[in-house]
N, C-alpha and C positions, 0 to 999 in steps of 0.2 A: 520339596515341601516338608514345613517339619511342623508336626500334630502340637499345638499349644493346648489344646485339651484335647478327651476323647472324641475319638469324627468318627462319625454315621454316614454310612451309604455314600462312601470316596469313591466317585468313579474319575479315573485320567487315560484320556485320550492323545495317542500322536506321542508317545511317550515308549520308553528302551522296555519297561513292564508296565505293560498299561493292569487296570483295577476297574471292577463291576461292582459298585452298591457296596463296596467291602467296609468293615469297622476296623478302625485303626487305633488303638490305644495311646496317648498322650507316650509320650519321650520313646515311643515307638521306633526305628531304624528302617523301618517297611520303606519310607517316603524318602529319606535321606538322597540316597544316591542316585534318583532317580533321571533320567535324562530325559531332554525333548529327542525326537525320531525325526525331525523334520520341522518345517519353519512353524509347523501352530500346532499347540498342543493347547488340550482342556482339562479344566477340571469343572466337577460338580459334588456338592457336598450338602447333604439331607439338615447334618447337625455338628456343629465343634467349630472351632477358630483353628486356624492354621499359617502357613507364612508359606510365601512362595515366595524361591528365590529364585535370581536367574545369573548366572555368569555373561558375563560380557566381556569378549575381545575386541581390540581393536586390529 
């Protein structure tokens, strides 16, 4: 996930570091690296645009 503006109350579940209500500042590195833990993973986000990405193998 990588923060296009400031995000409010980022919670991600099912995830390598999951996050509670946390505030993530724009061009932030918190969300970068972050992995899924297992086949579903969530998010929820109070306030801010963000971008989720997913790798995919074949």
């Amino acid at each position: 996930m990588i923060a296009l503006t400031d995000l409010a109350g980022l919670t991600l579940r099912g995830v390598r570091w999951p996050l509670t209500r946390a505030d993530v500042p724009a061009g932030s590195g918190w969300t970068v690296s972050n992995e899924a833990a297992g086949p579903v993973a969530t998010a929820e986000l109070t306030a801010g645009e963000a971008l989720v990405t997913q790798l995919w193998t074949p």
